[in-house]
C-alpha positions as CSV (number, residue, x, y, z in Angstrom):
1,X,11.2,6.1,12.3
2,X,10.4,2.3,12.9
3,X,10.9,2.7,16.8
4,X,8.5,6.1,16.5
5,X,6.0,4.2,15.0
6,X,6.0,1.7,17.2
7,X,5.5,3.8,20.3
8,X,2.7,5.1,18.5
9,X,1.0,1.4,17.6
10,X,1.8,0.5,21.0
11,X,-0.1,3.5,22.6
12,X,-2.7,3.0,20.3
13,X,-3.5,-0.3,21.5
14,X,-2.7,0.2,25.5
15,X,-5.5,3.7,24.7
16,X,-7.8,1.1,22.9
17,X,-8.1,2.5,19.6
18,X,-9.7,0.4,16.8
19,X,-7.9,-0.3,13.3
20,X,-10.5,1.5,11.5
21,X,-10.1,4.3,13.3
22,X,-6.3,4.3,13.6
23,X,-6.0,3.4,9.8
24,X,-8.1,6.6,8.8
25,X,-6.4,9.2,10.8
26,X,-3.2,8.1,9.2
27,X,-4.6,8.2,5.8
28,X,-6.1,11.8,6.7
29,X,-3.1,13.0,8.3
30,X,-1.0,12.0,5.3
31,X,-3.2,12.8,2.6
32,X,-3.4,16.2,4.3
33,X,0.2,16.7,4.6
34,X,1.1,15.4,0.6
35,X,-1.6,18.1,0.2
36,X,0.1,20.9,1.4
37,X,3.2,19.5,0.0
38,X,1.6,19.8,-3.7
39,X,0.4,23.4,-3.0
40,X,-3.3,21.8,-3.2
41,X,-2.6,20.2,-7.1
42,X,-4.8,16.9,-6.5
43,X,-3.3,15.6,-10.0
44,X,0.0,16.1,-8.3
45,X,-0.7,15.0,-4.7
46,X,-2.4,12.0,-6.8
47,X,0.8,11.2,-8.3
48,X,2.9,11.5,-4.7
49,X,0.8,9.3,-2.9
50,X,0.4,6.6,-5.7
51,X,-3.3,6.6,-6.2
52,X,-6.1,7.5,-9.0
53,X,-7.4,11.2,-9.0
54,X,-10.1,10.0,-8.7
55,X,-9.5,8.0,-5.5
56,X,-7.9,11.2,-3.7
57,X,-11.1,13.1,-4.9
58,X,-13.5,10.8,-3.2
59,X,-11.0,10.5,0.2
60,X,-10.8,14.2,0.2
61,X,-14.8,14.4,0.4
62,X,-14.7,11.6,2.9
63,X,-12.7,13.1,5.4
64,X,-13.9,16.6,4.8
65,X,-10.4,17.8,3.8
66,X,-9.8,21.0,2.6
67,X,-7.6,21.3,-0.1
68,X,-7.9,24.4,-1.8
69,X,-6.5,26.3,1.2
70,X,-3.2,25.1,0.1
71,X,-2.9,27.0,-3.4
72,X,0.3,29.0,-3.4
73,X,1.1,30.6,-0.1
């Protein structure tokens, strides 16, 4: 996984990408994914990534995520 993710940093940089904007697609891309993990339960999500309710809530609105389309499939 460490040499993935290094291709991926080093691409990043050669393509020009800033930090801010690299940082916040990972955090959208995982969020999203812990999302669907937890069925769309932000308490549990919450709890899987480590974070406040509270601070999932207010990332979910910022990245216009959403979460209810994951409720039991």
């Amino acid at each position: 996984m460490k040499d993935q993710l290094e291709g991926l940093v080093s691409q990043m940089v050669e393509r020009g990408i800033l930090f801010d904007e690299a940082v916040g697609e990972f955090e959208k891309r995982f969020i999203k994914r812990v999302l669907e993990r937890a069925e769309g339960n932000q308490s549990r999500a919450a709890q899987i990534l480590g974070i406040h309710r509270n601070t999932l809530s207010r990332k979910i609105d910022a990245y216009k995520l959403d979460h209810r389309n994951h409720h039991a499939r």
